[in-house]
N, C-alpha and C positions, 0 to 999 in steps of 0.2 A: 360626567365627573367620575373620574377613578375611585378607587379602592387603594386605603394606601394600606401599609402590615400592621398599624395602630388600628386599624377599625375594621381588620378581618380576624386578626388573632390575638391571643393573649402577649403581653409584652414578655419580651424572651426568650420567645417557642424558637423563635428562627435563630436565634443565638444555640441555642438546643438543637436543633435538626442542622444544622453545619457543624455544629461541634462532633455530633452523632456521625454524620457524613463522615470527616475529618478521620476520625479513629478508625470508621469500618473501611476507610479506602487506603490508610496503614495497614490496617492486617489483611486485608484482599491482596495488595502488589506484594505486603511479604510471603506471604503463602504462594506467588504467584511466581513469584520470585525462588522460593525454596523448589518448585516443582520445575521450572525452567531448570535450578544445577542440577537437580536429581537426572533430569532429560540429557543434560550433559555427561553429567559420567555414566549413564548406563550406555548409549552412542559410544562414548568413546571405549568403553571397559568392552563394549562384543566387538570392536578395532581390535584390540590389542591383542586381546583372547581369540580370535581368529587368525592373524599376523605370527603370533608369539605362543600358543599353546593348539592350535588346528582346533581350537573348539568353539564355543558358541554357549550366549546366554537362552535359554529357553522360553519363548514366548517372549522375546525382546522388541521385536518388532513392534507387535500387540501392545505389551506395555508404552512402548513409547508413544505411539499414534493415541492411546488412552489418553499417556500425560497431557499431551499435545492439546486435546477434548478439553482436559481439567482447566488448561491454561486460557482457553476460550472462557471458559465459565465463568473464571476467578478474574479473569481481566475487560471482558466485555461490558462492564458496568462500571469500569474504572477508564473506557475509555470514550465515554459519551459524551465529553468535554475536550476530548483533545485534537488536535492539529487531523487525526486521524477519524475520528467521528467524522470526518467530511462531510457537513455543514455548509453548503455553497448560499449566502445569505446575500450574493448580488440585490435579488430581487425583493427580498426582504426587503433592503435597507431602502430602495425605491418606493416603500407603500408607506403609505399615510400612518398617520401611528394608531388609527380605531382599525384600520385591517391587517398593523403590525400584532394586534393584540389579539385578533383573529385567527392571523399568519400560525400565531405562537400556541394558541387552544389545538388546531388540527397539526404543527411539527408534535407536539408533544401529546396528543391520541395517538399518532402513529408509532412513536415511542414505544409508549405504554402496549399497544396493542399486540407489536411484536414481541414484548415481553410474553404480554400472555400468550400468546401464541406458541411462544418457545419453552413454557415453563409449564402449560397444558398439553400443548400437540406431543412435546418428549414425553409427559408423564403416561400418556397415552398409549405411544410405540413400549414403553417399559411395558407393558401390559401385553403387547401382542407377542414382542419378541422374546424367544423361547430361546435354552439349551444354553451350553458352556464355552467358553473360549478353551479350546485344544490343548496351548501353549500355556495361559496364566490359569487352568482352572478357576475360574469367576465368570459370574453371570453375563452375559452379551449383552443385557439393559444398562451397563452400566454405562456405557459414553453417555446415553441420551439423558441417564438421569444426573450426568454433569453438566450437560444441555440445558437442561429443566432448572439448573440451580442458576447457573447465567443467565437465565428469565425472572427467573424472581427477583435475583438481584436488580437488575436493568429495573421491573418495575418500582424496587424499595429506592432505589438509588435518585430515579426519576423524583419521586415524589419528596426525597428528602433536599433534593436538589431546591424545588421550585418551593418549599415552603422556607428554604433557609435565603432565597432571593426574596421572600416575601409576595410569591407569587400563589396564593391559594386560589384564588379566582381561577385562573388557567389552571392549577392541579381539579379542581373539582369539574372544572366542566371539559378539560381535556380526559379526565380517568371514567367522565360521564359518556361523552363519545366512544371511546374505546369500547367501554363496555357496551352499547346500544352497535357498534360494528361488529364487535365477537358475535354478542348473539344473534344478529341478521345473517349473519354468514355461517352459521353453524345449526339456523333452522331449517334447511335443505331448501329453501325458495330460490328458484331460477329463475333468473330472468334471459331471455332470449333478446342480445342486442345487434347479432349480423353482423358481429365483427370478428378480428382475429383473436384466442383467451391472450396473446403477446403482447397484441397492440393493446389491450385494456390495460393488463398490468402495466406495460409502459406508460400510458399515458396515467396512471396513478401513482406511480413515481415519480413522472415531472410533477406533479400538483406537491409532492412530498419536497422534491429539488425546489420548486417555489417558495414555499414556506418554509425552506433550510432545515427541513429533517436529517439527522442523521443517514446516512444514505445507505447503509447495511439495512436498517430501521424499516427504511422507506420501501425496499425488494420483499421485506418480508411480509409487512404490513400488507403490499399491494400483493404479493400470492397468494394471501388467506382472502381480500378483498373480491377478487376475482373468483373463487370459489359459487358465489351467486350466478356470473355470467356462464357457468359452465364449464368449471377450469376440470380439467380431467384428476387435475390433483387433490385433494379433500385433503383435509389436516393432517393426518398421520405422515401421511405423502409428502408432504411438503416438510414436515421433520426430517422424518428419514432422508431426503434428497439433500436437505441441508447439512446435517451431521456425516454424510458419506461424501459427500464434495469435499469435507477436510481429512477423512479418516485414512489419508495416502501418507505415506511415509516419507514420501521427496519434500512433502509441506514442514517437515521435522527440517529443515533446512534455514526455513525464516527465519525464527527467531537466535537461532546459531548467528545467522550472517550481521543480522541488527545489533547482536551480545557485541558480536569484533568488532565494529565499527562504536557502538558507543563505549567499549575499554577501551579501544585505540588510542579517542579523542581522553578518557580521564588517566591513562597512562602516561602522557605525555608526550608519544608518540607520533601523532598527529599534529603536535607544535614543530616535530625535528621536520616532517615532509613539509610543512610550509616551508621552515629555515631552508631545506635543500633547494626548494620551489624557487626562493628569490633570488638565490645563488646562481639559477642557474638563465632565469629571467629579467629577475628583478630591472635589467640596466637598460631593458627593450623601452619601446616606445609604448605607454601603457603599461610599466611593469609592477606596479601594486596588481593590478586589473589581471595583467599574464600571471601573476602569481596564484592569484585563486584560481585559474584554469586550470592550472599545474596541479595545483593541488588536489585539485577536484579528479584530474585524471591518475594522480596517485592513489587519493584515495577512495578512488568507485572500486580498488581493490581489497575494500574491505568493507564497508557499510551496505554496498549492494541496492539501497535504497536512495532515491531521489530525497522523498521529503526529509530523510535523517538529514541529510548532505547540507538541504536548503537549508534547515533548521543551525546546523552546525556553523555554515558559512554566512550566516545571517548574523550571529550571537559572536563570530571569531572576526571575520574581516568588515561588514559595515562599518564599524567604529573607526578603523583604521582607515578603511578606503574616504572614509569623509573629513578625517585629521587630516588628509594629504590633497585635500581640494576638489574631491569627487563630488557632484551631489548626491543629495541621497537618495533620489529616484534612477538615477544613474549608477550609481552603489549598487542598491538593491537589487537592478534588473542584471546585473552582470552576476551577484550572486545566483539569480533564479536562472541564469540561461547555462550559466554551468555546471548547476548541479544536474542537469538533464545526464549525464554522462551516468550517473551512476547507478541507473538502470538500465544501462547499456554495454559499457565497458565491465568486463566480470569480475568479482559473482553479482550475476544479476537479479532482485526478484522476481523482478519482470518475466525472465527467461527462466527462469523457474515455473513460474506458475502456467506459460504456453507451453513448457515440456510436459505441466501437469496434465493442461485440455487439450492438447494434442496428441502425445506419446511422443515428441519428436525429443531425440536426444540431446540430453543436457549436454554435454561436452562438445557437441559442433555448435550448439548456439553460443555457449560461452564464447567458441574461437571465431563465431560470426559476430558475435558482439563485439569481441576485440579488435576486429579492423572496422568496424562502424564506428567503433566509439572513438576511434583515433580520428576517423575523416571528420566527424561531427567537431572533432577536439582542435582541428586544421581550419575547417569553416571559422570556428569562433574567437580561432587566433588570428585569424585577417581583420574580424571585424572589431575586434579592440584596437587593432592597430590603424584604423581607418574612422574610429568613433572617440579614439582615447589620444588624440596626436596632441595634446594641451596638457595631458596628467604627466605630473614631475615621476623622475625615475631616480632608484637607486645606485650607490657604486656599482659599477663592474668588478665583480668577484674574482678574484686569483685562480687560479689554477688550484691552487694548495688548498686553499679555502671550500671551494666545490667539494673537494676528494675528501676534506675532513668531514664537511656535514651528510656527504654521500655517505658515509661509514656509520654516523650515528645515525643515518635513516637508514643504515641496513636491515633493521628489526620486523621494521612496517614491509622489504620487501619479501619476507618470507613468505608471507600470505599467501604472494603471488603462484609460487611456490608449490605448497600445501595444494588451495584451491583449485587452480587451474591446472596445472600441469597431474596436480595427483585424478583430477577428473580424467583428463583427457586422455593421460594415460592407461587409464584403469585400476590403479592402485588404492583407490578410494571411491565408495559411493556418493554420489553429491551429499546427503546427508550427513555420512561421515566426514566428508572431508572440512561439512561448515564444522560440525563440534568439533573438528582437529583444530581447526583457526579458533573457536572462540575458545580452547582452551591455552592455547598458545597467546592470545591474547590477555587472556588473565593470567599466566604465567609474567607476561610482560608488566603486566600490572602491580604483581608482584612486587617485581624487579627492582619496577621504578617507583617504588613506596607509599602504591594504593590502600589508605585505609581498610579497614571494614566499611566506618558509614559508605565512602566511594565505589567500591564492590557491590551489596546492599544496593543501593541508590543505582546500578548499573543493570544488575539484573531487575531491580521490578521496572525501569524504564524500556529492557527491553519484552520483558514478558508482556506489558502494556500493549505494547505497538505490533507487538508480533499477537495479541489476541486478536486486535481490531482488524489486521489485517485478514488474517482465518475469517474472522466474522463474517467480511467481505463476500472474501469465498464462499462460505456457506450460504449466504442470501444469492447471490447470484444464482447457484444451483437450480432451484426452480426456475428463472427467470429462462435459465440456458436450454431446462428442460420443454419450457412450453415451445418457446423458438423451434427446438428439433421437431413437437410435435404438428405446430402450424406450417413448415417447410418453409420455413422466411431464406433457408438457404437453396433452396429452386426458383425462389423469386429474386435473390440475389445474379446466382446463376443467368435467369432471362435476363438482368438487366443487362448484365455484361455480353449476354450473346446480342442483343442490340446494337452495340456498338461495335462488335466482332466477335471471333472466335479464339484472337491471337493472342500473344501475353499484354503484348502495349493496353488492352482493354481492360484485361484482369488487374492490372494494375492501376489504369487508372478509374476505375469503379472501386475497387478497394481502397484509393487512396481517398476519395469523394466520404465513401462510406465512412472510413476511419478518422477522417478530419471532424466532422461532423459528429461522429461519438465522445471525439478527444473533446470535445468542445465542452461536454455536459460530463461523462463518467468516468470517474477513477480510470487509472492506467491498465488496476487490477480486475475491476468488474467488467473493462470492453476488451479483455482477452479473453477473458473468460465467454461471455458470451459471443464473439462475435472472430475467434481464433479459429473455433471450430468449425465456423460456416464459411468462413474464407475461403482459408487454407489450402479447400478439395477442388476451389473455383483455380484459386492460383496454378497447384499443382497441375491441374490436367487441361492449361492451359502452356505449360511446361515450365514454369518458374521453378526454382531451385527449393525446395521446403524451405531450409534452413533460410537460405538470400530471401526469402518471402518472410520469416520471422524475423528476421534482424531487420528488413523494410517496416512492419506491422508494429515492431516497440519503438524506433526512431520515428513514427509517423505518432502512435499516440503521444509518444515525450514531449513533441512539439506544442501537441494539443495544454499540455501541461502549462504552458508559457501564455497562451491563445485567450483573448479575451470573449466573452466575461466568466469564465469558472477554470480558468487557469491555476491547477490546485497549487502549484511551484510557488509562484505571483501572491498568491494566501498566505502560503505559510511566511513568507518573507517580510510581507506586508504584515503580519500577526508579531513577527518576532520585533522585528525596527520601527514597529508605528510608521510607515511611509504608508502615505495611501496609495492603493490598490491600482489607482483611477493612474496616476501618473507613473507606478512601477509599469501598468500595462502600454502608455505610451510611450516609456523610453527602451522596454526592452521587443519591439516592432522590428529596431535592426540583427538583432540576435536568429528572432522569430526567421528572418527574411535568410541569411547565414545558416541555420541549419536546415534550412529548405532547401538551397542549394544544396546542400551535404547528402540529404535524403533523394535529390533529382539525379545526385552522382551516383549514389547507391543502388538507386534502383535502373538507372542505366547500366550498371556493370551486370545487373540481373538477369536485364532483356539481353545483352549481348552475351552472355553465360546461357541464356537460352537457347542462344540461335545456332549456340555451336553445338550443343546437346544433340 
């Protein structure tokens, strides 16, 4: 017999501890919010002032990779609920409901435990590290102890969470757990178990992916975990490794590129790239269907992110695609397979975050992304027109017409513009050039008679998203560290000398390796770990860097689609209520379409080799 919230707590309390929530998670994203525009104009003001006066703001750098910290802090407890928390609950929803309530005691110890973890292990590093920053004269402890505050948060937020669901049972014997791991793991007892410290932490993240932990959560959780079996990292260490994994300046670029992409969509603007979209499709065979491609491929030049995309063409065209006789698992999948472009086609996170764990230059993967994402955008225009030969179509658009609503999409294509061309050029730092576009985009917003609340509402949505994704980042760190230290990349290395020595191996070992990762982790945390181990296999097997990273994000995107943790498939399924189960069987032909796209791709690589 359960526990219902009448007979664990006072009547109220949870009407209280959600109202509580309620307020503190208002002034978290404002505050999160006000430090996201501040990041904005100080980026853009050392542009201008470098450009326009040969000077420079002092310790700007510093400052900004700060703010950046601040922005993890203030938003990583604001995003333990969202589409982004990546919460893969396949398996959850498959267990009985006495080991779902099981499931939910060890998701949320893990929670909890990475709190503490992050809100002690920082407090901790503040203690060690010493001396001033150069540039801002201020103490060097102060990221971590922004760190530190993003942990306590996470813990208060947690426990206000599960008492305003009425779940005190799971807070008390999940905050019981946590606490009884902290302090096993921090009383120096070793255990010797004869394995790799990778594969433990691995295999204690799937147990976290099990029971739909948060998956930032679950990396952190599992490197303090591993501390018993021997982990070379002890707590300080694993702070530090986590707060340095985000303290890079190209990471100042995420939350830019998610700002443009979600003013785009409340500017208006991203209604005119549809109008252009059907104009220029609409009359094809499938053209509701061709129109969300189009779009999708207009606008991956500005959101940069897949799940924004999903999320956006979830909530804009569903409704529509189903008013016109679509189904809606057939809807859904066509939204999820074409948002895949938008970590592909630039600006990309994706290719952001491999230029991060790589060094390999943003401005060639941008231009590698741009003819992948086009062939990827070719695949999936065949296969709507071979899956969609029943969906009604609209007029055929004039001449005159096209060229009108081209004009009123002119706005969106400046981005293009800004972004890419100012990368590739040189004219701009990728980081600059996102706060050129999100400022450009809130000039547009402006324009087209954005509120305050709608501004407001715009940056704490992207400050949000852009914490959770840092977050990512930062749990990964260790993860990526023990890997380097176990050589799981000379074991990768053998395996592919097994099967040869040539690129066709390298690639297709890597392709094995990355299907299989896509299956289970963020797009973000299997570049991160697993970019770096590649990479050196590819290259000195003579694959092209870049043609081997634009192979590497078209290979996980897929994974994105891929049943059963197809995060695309999620979000999609979260926004339109369509179940999961039937988005994952109707978008199999997509899946199959951009396989072909990636077997093109990565053939132009091998034959790019051979001429090398």
């Amino acid at each position: 017999m359960s526990l219902t919230l009448d007979q664990v707590v006072p009547e109220g309390l949870a009407w209280r501890a959600g109202r509580v929530l309620e307020i503190a998670s208002a002034w978290l994203s404002t505050l999160a919010a006000a430090v996201l525009a501040t990041l904005m104009v100080l980026v853009v003001s050392g542009f201008v002032l470098r450009y326009a006066f040969s000077s420079s703001i002092l310790g700007a750098e510093d400052a900004g990779i700060w703010l950046n910290v601040a922005i993890v802090g203030l938003g990583a407890p604001l995003a333990l609920n969202s589409a982004l928390a990546m919460r893969l609950d396949v398996f959850h929803r498959l267990l009985p409901r006495a080991a779902q309530a099981g499931a939910d005691v060890i998701a949320e110890a893990m929670t909890l435990l990475s709190g503490l973890l992050i809100a002690h292990g920082s407090y901790v590093v503040t203690q060690i590290v010493g001396g001033t920053n150069a540039g801002l004269g201020l103490p060097e402890w102060i990221p971590f102890a922004l760190f530190a505050l993003g942990g306590g948060l996470v813990i208060l937020f947690t426990g206000l969470k599960l008492v305003a669901e009425g779940k005190v049972v799971t807070l008390v014997a999940a905050a019981a757990l946590a606490a009884l791991a902290f302090w096993l793991a921090g009383t120096g007892v070793r255990v010797d178990a004869g394995l790799p410290k990778s594969l433990i932490l691995g295999l204690i993240v799937v147990v976290g992916l099990v029971v739909a932990a948060p998956l930032p959560h679950a990396f952190l959780a599992a490197a303090f975990l591993v501390v018993p079996f021997g982990s070379p990292l002890p707590e300080p260490a694993i702070l530090n490794s986590a707060v340095s994994g985000i303290m890079k300046f190209l990471l100042l670029a995420i939350p830019f590129f998610l700002l443009t992409g979600t003013l785009l969509a409340r500017s208006g603007v991203a209604t005119r790239l549809i109008e252009f979209a059907a104009a220029l499709v609409g009359h094809m065979r499938g053209g509701l269907a061709q129109t969300t491609l189009l779009t999708n491929v207009f606008f991956s030049g500005a959101s940069g992110s897949s799940i924004a995309s999903a999320a956006f063409g979830a909530a804009t065209f569903q409704p529509e695609l189903e008013r016109h006789g679509y189904p809606p698992a057939k809807a859904g999948a066509i939204i999820a397979a074409t948002s895949v472009l938008d970590n592909v086609i630039p600006p990309s996170i994706a290719f952001l975050i491999l230029a991060m764990a790589t060094n390999l230059s943003v401005g060639e993967l941008l231009v590698g992304g741009l003819w992948g994402g086009l062939v990827m955008a070719v695949a999936l225009f065949v296969v709507i027109r071979l899956t969609c030969h029943d969906a009604p179509v609209s007029a055929h658009a004039s001449g005159g017409t096209r060229w009108r609503l081209a004009l009123r999409a002119v706005p969106a294509f400046g981005l293009g513009l800004i972004v890419v061309f100012g990368i590739r050029l040189g004219f701009v730092t990728t980081t600059e050039a996102a706060a050129m576009a999100a400022l450009y985009t809130f000039c547009l917003s402006l324009w087209f008679g954005v509120g305050a609340r709608g501004l407001v509402a715009a940056f704490r949505q992207s400050a949000t998203e852009a914490a959770a994704i840092a977050l990512l980042i930062a749990s990964a760190a260790p993860f990526a560290f023990l890997l380097a230290v176990d050589d799981i990349s000379g074991l990768i290395g053998d395996l592919a000398a097994f099967f040869g020595q040539g690129p066709i191996a390298a690639l297709l070992v890597s392709a094995v390796i990355l299907f299989i990762v896509g299956l289970v982790l963020d797009i973000g945390a299997a570049i991160l770990l697993f970019g770096p181990l590649l990479l050196p296999i590819a290259t000195a097997a003579g694959i092209d860097p870049i043609q081997f990273g634009v192979i590497m994000v078209v290979n996980l995107m897929i994974g994105g689609l891929t049943p059963p943790f197809g995060v695309l498939v999620f979000v999609v399924g979260g926004v339109t209520k369509v179940p999961t189960a039937h988005l994952f069987r109707a978008v199999l032909p997509h899946v199959a379409g951009l396989t072909a796209a990636l077997l093109a791709i990565s053939l132009f690589a091998l034959a790019w080799a051979s001429l090398a």
